[in-house]
C-alpha positions in Angstrom: 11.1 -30.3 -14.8 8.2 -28.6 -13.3 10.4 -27.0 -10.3 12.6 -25.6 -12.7 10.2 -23.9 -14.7 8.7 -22.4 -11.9 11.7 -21.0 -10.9 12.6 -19.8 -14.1 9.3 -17.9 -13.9 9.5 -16.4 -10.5 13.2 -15.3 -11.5 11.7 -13.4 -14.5 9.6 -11.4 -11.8 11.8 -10.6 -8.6 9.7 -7.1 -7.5 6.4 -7.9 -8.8 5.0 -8.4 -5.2 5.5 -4.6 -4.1 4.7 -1.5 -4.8 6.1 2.0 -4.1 5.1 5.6 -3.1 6.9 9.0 -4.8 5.6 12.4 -4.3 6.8 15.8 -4.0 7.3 18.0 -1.2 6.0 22.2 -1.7 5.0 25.0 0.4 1.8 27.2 0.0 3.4 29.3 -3.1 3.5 25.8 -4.7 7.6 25.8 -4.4 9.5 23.1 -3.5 11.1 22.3 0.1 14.4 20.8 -0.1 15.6 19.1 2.7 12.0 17.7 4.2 12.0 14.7 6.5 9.4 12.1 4.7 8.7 9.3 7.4 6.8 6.1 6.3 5.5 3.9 8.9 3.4 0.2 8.0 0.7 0.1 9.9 0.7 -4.1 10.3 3.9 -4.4 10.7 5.7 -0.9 12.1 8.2 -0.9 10.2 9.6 2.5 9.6 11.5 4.2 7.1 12.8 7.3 6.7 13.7 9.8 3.8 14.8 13.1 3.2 13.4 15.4 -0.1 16.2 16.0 -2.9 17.0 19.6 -4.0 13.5 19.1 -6.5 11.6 18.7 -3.3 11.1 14.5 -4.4 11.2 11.4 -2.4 10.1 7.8 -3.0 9.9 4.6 -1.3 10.8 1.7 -3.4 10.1 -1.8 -2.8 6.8 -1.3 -0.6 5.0 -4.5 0.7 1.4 -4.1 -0.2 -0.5 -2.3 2.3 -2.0 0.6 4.9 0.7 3.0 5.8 1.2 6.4 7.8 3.6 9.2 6.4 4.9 11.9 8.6 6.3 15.0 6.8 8.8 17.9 8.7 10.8 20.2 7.5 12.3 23.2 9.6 9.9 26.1 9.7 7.1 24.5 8.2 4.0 22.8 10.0 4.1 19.0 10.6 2.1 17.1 8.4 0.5 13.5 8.9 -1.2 11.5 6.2 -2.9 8.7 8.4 -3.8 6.3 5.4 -1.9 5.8 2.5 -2.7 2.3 0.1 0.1 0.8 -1.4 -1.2 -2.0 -3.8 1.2 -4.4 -5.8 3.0 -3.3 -9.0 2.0 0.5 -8.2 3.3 4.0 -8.0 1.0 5.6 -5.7 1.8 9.6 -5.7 1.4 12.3 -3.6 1.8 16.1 -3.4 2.1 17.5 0.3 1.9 21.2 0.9 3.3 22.8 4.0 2.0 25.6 6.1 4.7 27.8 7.4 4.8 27.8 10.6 3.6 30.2 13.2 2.8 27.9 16.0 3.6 24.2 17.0 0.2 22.3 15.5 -0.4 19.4 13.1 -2.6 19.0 10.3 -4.1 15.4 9.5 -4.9 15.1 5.5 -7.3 12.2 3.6 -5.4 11.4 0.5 -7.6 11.1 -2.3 -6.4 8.3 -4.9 -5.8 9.8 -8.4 -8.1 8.1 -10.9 -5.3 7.6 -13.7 -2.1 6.2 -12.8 0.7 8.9 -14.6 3.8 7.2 -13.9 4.2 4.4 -15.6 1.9 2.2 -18.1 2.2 -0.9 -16.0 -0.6 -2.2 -15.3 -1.6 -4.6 -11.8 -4.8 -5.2 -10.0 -5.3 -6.3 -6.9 -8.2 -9.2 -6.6 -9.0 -9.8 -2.7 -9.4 -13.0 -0.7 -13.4 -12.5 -0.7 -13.8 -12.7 -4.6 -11.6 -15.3 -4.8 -13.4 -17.7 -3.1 -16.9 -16.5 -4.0 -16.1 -17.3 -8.0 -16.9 -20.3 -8.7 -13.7 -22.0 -10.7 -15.0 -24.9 -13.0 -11.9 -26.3 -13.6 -9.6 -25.4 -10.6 -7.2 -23.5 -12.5 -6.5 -20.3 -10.6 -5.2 -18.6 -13.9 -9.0 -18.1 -15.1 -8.6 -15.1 -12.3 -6.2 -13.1 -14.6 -9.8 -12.7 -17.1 -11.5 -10.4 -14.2 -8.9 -7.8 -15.5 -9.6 -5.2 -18.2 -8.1 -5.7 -21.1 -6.9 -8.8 -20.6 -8.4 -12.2 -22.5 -7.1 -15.8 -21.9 -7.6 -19.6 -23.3 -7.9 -21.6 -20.2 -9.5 -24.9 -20.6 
């Protein structure tokens, strides 16, 4: 009985182990660029994927493993553009805006994204509780659900 209700459970939440990235492509004049090649490269595993920006000058990457990742953005007669550390935690939409120079000369230009303090895509909700605090709180009773508490907002009956 208890195999089957875990995988009744697990069934009920097929994606809720990734994450994904969207953002928006522009130039200086804040207009779009149709057309960009977005690159995404994981920095443990380097795996690559590759997108191009609709006629809105969008892109996303669904279906992320959590992680570290590079993205590489080019787009004819712009400068190339490379993020070297975007996060991409579970059950989040991280965004980004990437402006591109025009280009006069064959350069790069290396950006620090900045996380945005509120999440504007969805209200989902996810935090992401790391191997160190784990095992530093102390779990009277061995049940690994009192972890879910350390959220906001979030209250639980676990005996």
């Amino acid at each position: 009985m208890l195999p089957l209700l875990v995988l009744a459970f697990v069934s009920l939440f097929p994606y809720g182990d990734t994450g994904q990235l969207t953002g928006r492509v522009v130039d200086l004049n804040e207009a779009v660029v149709p057309g960009a090649v977005v690159k995404l490269t994981s920095q443990s595993t380097s795996q690559v994927r590759e997108i191009t920006t609709k006629d809105s000058g969008e892109f996303a990457f669904t279906l992320l493993p959590p992680g570290v990742y590079h993205l590489e953005v080019t787009a004819s007669g712009f400068k190339y553009v490379h993020i070297e550390e975007v996060h991409i935690n579970i059950t989040q939409t991280t965004s980004v805006v990437i402006s591109l120079a025009p280009a006069e000369v064959i350069a790069s230009v290396d950006i620090q994204p900045v996380a945005p303090l509120v999440q504007q895509e969805s209200s989902q909700m996810g935090r992401v509780i790391e191997g160190q605090t784990i095992r530093q709180l102390p779990l009277p009773t061995r049940n690994f659900q009192q972890l879910l508490t350390l959220s906001p907002g979030t209250s639980a009956s676990v005996s």
